[in-house]
SEGUVEX-380575 format. One record per residue: x, y negated, z negated of N, C-alpha, C, O, CB in turn; residue number from 1. Coordinates in Angstrom, 1 decimal, always signed. Glycine has a CB too. Layout:
REC/n.xx/n.yy/n.zz/ca.xx/ca.yy/ca.zz/c.xx/c.yy/c.zz/o.xx/o.yy/o.zz/cb.xx/cb.yy/cb.zz/i
REC/X/Y/Z/X/Y/Z/X/Y/Z/X/Y/Z/X/Y/Z/NUM
...
END
This chain:
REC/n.xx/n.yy/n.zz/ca.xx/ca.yy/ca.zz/c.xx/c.yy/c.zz/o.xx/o.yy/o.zz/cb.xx/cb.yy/cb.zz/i
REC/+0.8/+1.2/+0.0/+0.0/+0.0/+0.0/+0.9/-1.2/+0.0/+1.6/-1.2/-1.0/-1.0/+0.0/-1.2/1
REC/+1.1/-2.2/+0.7/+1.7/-3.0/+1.0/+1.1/-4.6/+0.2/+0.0/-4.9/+0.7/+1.7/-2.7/+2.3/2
REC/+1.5/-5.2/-0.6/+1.2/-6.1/-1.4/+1.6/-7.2/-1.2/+2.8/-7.4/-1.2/+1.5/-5.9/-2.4/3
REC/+0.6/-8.7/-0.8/+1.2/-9.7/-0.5/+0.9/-10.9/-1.8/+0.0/-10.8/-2.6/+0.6/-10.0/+1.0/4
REC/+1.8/-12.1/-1.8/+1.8/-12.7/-2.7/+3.2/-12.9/-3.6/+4.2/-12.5/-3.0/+0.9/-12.2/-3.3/5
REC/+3.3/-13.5/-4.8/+4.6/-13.6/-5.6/+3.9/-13.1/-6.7/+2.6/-12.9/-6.7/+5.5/-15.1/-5.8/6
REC/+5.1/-12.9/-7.9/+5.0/-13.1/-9.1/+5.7/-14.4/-9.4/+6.0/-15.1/-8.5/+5.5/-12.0/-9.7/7
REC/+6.0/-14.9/-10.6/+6.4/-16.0/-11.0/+7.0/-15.2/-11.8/+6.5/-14.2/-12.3/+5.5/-17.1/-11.4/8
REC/+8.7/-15.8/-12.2/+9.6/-15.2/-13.3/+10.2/-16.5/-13.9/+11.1/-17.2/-13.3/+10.8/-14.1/-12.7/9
REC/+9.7/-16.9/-15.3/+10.2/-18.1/-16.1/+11.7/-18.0/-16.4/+12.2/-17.0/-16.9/+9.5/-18.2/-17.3/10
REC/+12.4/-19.4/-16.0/+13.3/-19.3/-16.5/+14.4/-18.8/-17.9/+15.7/-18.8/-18.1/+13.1/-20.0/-16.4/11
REC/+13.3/-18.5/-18.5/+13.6/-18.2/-20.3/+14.4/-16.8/-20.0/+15.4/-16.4/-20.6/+11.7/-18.0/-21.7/12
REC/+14.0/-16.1/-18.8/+14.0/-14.4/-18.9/+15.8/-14.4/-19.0/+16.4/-13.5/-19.6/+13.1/-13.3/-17.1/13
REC/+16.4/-15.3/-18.6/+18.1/-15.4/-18.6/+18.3/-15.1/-20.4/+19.1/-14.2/-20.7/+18.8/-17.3/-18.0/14
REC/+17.7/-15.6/-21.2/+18.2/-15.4/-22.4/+17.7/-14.1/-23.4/+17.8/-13.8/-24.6/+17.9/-16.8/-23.0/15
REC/+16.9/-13.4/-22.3/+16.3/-12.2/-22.7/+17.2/-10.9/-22.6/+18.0/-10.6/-21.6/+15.1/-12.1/-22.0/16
REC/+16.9/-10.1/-23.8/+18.3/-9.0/-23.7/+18.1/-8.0/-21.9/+19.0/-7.8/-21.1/+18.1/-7.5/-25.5/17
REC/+17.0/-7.7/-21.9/+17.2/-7.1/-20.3/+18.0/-7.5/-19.0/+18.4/-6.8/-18.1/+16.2/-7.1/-19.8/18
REC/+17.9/-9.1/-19.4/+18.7/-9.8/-18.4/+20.2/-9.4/-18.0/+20.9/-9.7/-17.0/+18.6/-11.1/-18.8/19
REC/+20.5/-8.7/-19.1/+22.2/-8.7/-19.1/+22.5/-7.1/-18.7/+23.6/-6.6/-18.5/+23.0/-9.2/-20.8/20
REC/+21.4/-6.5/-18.8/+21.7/-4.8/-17.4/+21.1/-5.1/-16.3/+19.9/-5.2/-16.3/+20.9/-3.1/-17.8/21
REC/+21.9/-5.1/-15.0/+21.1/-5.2/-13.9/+20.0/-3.9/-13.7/+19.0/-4.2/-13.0/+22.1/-5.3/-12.7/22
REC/+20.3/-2.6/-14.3/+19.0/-1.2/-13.7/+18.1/-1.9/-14.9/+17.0/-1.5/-14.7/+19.5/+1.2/-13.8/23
REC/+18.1/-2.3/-15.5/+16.9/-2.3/-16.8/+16.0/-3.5/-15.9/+14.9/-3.3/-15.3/+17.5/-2.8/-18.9/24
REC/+16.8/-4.9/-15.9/+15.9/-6.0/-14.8/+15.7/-5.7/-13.8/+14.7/-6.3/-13.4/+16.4/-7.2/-14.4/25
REC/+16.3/-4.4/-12.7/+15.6/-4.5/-11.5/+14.1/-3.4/-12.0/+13.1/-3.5/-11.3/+16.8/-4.0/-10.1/26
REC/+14.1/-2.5/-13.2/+13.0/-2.0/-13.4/+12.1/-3.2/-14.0/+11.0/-3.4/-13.5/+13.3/-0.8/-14.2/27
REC/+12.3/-3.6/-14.7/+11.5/-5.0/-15.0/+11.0/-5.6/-13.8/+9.7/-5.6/-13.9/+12.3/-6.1/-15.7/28
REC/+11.5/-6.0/-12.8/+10.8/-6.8/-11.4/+10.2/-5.6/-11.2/+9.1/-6.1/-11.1/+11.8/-7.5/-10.0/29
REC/+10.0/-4.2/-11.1/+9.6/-3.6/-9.8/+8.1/-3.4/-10.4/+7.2/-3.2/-9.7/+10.4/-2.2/-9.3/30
REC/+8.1/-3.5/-12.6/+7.2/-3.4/-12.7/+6.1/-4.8/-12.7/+4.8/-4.8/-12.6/+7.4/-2.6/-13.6/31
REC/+6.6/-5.7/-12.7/+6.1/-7.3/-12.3/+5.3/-7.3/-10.7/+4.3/-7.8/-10.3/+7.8/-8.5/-12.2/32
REC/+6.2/-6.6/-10.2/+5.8/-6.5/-8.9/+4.5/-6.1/-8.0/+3.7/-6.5/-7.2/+6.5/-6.1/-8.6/33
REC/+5.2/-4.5/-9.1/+4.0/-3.5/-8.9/+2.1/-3.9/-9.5/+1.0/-3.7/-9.1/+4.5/-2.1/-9.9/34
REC/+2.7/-4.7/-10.5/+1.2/-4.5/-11.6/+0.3/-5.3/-10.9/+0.5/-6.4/-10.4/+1.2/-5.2/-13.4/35
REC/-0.7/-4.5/-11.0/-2.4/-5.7/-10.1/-2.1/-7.5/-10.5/-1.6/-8.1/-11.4/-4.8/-5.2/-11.1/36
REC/-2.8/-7.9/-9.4/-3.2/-9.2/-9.4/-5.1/-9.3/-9.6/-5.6/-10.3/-10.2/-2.5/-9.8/-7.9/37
REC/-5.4/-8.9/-9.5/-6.7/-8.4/-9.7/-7.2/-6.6/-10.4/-6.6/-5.6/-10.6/-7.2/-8.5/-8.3/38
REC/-8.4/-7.0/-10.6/-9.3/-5.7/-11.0/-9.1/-4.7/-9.9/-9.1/-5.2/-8.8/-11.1/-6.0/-11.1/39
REC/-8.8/-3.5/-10.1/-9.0/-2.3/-9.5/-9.5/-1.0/-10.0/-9.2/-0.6/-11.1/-8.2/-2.0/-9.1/40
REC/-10.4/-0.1/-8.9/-10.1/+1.1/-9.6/-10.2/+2.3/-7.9/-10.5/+2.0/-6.8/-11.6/+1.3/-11.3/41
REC/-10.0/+3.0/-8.2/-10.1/+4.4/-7.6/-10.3/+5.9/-8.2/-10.2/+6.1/-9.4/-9.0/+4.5/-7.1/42
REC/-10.6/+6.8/-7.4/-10.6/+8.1/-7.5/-9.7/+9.4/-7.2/-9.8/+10.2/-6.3/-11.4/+8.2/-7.0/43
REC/-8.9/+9.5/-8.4/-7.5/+10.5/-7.7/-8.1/+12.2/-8.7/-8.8/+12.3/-9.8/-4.9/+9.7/-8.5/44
REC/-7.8/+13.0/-8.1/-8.1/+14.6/-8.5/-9.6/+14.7/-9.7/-9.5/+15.1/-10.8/-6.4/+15.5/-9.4/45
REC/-10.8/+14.1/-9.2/-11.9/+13.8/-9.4/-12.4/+12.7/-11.0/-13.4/+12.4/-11.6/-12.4/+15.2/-9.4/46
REC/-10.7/+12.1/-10.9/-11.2/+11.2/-12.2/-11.1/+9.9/-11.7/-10.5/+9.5/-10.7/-10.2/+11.3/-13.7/47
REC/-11.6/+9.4/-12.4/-11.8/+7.8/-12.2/-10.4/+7.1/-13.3/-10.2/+7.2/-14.5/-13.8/+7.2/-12.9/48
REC/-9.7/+6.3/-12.0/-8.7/+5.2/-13.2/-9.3/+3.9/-12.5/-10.0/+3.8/-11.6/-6.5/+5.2/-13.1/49
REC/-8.7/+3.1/-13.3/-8.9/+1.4/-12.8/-7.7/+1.1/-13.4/-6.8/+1.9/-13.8/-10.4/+0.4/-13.4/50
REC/-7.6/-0.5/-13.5/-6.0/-1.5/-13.7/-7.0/-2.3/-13.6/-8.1/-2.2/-13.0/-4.5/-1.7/-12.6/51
REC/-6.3/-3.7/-14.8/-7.3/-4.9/-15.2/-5.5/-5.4/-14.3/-4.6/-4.8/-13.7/-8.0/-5.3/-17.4/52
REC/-5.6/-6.8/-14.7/-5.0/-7.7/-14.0/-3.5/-7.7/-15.1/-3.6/-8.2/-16.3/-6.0/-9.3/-13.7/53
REC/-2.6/-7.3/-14.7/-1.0/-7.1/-15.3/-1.0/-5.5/-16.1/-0.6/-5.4/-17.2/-0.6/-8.6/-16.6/54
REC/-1.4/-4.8/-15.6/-1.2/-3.4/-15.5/-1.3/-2.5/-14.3/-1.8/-3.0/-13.3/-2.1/-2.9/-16.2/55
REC/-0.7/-1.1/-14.3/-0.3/-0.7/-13.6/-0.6/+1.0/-13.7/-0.7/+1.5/-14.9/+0.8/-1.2/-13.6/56
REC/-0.8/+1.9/-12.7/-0.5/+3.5/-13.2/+0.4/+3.7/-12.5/+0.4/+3.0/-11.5/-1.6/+4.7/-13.0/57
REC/+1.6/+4.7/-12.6/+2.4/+5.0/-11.9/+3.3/+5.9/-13.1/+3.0/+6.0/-14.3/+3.1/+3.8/-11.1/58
REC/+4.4/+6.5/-12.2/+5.1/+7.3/-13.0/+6.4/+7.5/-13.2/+7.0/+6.9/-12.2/+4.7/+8.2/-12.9/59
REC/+7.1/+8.0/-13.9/+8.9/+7.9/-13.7/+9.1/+8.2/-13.0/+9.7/+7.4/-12.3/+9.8/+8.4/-14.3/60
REC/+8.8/+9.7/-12.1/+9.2/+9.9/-10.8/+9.2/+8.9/-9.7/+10.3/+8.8/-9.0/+8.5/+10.7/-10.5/61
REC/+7.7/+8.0/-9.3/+8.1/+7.4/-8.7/+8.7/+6.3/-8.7/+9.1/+5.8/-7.6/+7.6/+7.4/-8.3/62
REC/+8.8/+5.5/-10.2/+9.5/+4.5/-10.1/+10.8/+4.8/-10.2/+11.6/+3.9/-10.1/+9.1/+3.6/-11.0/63
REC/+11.3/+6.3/-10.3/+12.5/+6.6/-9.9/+13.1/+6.5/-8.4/+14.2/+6.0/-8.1/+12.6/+7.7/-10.3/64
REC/+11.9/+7.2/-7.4/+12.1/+7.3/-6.1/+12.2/+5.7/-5.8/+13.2/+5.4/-5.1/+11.1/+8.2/-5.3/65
REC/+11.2/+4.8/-6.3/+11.3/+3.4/-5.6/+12.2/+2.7/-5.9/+12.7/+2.0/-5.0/+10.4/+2.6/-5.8/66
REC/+12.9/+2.6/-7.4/+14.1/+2.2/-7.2/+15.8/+2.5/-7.2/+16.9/+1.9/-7.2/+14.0/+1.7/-7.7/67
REC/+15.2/+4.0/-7.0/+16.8/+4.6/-6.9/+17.8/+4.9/-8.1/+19.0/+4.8/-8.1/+17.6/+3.7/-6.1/68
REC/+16.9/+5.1/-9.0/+17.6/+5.0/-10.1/+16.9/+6.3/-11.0/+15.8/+6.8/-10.9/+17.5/+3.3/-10.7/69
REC/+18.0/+6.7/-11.9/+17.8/+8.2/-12.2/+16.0/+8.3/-13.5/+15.6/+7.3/-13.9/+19.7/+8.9/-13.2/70
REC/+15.4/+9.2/-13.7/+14.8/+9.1/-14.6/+14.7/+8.9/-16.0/+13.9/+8.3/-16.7/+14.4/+9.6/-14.6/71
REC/+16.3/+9.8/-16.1/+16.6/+8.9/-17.7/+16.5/+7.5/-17.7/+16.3/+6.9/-18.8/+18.0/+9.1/-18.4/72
REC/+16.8/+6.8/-16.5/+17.4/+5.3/-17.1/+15.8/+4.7/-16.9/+15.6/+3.9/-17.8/+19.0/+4.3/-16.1/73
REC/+14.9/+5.0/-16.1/+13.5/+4.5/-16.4/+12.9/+5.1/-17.4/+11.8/+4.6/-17.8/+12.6/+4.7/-15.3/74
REC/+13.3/+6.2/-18.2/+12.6/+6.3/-19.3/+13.4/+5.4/-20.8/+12.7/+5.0/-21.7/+12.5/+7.9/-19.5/75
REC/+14.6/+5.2/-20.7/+15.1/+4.0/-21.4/+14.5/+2.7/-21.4/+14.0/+1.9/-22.1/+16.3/+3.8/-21.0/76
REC/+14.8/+2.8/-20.4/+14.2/+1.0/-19.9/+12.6/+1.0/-20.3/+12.3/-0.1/-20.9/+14.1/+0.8/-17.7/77
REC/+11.8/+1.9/-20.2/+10.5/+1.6/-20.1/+10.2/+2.2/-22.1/+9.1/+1.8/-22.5/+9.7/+2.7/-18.6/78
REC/+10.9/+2.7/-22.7/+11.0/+2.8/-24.1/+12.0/+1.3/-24.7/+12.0/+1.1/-25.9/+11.6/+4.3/-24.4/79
REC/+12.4/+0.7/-24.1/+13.1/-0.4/-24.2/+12.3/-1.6/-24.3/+12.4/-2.4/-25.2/+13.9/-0.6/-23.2/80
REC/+11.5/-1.5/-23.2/+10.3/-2.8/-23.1/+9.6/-3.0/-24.1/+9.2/-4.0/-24.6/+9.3/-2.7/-22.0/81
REC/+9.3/-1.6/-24.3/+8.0/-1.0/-25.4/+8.6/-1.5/-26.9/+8.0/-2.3/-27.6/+7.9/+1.0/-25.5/82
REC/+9.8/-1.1/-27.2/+10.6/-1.6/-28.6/+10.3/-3.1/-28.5/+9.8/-3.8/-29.4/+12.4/-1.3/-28.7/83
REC/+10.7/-3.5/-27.4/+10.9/-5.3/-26.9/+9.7/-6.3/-27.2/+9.7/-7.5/-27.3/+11.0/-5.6/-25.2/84
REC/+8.3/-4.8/-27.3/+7.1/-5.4/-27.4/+6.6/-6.4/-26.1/+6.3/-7.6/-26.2/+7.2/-6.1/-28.7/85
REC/+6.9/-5.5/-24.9/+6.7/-6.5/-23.6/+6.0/-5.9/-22.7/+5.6/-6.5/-21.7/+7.9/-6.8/-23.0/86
REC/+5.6/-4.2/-23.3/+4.5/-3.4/-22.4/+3.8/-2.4/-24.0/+4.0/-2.3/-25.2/+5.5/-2.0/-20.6/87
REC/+2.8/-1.6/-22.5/+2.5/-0.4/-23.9/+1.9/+0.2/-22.7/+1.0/-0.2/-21.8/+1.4/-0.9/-25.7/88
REC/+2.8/+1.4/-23.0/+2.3/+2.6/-22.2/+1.4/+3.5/-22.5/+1.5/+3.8/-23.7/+3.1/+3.2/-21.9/89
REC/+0.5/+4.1/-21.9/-0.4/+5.5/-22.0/+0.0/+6.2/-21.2/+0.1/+5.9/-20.0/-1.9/+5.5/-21.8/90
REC/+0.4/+7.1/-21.8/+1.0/+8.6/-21.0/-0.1/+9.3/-20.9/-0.6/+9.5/-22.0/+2.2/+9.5/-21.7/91
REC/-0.9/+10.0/-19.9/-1.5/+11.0/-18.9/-1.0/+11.8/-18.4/+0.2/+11.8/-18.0/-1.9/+10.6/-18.1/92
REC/-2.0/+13.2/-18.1/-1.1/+14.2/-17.3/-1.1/+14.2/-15.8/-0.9/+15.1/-15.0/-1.5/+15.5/-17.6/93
REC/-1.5/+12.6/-15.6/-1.2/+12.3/-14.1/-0.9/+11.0/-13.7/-1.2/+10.4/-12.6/-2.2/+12.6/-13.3/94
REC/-0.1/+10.6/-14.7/+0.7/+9.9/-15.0/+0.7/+8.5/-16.4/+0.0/+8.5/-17.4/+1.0/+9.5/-13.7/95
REC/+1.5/+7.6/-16.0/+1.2/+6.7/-16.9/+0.9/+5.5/-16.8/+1.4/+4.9/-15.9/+1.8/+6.7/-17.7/96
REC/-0.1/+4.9/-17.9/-0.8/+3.7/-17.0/+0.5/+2.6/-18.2/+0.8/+3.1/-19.3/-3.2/+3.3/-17.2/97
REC/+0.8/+1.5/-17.7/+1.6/+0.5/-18.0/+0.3/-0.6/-18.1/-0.7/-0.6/-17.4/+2.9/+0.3/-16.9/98
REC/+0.8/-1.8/-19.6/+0.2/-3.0/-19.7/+1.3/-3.8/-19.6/+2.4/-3.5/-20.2/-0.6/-3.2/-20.9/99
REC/+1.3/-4.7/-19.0/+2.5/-5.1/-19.4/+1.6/-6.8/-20.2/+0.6/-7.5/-19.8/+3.9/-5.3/-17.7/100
REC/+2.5/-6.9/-21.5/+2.2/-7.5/-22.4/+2.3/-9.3/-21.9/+2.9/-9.5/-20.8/+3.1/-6.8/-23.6/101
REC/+1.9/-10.3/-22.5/+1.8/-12.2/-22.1/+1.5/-11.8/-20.2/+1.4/-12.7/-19.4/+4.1/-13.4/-22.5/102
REC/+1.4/-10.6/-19.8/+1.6/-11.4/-18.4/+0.0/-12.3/-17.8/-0.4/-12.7/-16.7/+2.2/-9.9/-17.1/103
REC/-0.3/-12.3/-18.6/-1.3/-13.7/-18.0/-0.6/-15.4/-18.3/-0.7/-16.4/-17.7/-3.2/-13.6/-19.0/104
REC/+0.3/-14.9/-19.6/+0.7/-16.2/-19.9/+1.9/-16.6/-19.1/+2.4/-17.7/-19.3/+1.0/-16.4/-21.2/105
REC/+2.4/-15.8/-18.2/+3.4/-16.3/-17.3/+2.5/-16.3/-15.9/+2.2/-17.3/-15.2/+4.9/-15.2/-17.3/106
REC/+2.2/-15.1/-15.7/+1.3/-15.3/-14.2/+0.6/-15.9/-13.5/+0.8/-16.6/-12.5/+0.6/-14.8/-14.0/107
REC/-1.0/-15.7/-14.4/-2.4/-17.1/-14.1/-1.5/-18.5/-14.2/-0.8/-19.0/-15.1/-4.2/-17.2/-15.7/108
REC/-1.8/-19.1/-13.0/-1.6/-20.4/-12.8/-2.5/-21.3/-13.9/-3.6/-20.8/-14.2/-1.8/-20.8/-11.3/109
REC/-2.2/-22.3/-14.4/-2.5/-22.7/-15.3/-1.3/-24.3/-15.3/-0.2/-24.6/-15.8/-2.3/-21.3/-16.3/110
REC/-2.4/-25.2/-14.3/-1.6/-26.5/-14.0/-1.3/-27.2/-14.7/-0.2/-27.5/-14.9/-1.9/-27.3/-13.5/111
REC/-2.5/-27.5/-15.3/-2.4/-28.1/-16.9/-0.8/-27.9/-17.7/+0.3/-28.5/-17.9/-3.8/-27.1/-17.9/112
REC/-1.1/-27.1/-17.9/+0.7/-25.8/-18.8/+1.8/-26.9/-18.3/+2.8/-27.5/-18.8/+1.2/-23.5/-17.7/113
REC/+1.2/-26.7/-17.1/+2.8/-26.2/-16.1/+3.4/-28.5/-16.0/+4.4/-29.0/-16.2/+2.1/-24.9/-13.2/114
REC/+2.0/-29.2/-15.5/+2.1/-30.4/-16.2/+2.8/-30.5/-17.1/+3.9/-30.9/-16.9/+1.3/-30.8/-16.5/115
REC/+2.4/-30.2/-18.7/+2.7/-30.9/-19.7/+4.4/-30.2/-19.5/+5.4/-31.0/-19.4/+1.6/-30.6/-21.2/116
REC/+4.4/-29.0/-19.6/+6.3/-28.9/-19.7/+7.0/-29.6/-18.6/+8.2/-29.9/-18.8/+7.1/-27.2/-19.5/117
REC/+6.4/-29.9/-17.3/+7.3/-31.0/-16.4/+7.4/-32.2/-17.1/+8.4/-32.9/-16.8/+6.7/-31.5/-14.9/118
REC/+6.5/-32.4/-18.0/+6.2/-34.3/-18.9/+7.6/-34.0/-19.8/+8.6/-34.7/-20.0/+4.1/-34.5/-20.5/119
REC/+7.3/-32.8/-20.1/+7.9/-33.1/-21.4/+9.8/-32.3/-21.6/+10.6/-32.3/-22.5/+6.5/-32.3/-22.7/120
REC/+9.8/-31.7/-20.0/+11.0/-31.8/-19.7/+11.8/-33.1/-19.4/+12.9/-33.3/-19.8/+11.1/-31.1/-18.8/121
REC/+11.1/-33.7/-18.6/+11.2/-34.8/-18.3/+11.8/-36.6/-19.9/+12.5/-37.6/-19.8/+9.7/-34.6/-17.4/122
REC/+11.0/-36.0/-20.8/+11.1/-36.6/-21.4/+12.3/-36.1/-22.2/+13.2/-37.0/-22.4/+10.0/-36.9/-21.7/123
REC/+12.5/-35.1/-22.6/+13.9/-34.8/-23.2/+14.8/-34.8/-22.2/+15.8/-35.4/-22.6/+14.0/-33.4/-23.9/124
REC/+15.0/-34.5/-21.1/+16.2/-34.6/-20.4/+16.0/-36.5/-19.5/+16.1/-36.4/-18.3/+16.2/-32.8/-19.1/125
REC/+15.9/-37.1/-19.7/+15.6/-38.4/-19.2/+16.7/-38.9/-18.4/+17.5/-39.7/-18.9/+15.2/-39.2/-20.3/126
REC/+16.9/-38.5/-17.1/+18.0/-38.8/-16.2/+18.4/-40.4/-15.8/+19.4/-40.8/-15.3/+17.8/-38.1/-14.9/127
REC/+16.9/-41.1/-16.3/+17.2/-42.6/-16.3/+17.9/-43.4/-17.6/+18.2/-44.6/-17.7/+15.8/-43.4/-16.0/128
REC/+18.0/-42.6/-18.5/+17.7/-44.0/-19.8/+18.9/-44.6/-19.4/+18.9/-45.8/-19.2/+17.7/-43.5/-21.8/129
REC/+20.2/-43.9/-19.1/+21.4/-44.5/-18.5/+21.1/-46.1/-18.0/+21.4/-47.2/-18.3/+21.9/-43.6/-17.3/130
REC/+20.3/-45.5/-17.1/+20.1/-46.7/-15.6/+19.4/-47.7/-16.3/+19.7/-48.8/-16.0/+18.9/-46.3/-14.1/131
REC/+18.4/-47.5/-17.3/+17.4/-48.3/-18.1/+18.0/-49.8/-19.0/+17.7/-50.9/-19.2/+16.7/-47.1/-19.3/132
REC/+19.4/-48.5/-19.5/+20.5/-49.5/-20.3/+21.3/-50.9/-19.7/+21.6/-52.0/-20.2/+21.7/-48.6/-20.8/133
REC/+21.5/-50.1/-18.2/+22.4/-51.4/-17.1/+21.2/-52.2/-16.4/+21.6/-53.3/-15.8/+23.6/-50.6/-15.5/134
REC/+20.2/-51.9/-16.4/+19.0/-52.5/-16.0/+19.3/-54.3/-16.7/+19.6/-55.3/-16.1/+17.4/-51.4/-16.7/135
REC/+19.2/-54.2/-17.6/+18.9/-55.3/-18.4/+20.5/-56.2/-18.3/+20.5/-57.4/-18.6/+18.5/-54.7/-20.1/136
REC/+21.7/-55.5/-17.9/+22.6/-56.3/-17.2/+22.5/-56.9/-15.9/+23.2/-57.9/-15.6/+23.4/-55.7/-17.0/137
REC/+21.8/-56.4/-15.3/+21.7/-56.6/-13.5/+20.6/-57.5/-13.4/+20.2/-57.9/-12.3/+21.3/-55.2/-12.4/138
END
């Protein structure tokens, strides 16, 4: 299934411990990637699943095959998140469904938000006050 659109990844994630193994962050994007943008559901071997909006079903195998990377290290990583308090998994015997935890507070656009931290970047990092000071010379 082929998925169009972005995710949004906040600056902050640099100071986050995942950031500093590249296989643990590229499993982190794939699950950002993967997880709905909307409500779903379907019918696999006569049961009904669904996914609300920043969850996912899938399994180590295939997030092994998709990113090339062995199963121990997605089962680290994905017990990693979990310690991190950044998902919560349900394991099934046809696989497992992933939440992944704030992701409405990074995802849903939300202008307002995204306003006030430009204001108020803006106001701590103030690239004029310099200019403001020689102002009153000139």
């Amino acid at each position: 299934m082929s998925r169009i659109g972005y995710v949004k990844l906040h600056r902050k994630i640099i100071h986050n411990k995942i950031f500093k193994s590249s296989s643990i962050f590229h499993i982190w994007l794939t699950l950002l990637m993967k997880a709905a943008h909307s409500s779903n559901s379907w019918r696999y071997k006569g049961r009904e699943y669904s996914v609300k909006p920043g969850e996912l079903f899938t399994s180590q195998y295939s997030l092994s095959n998709f990113t090339s990377l062995s199963r121990s290290k997605i089962y680290r990583a994905l017990k990693k998140f979990e310690s991190e308090q950044m998902i919560i998994t349900n394991i099934t015997p046809y696989g497992t469904h992933i939440q992944i935890l704030n992701w409405r507070e990074y995802q849903v656009e939300n202008t307002k938000r995204a306003e006030n931290n430009i204001k108020e970047s803006y106001i701590k990092n103030d690239i004029y006050k310099p200019l403001k000071k020689l102002k009153k010379y000139i």
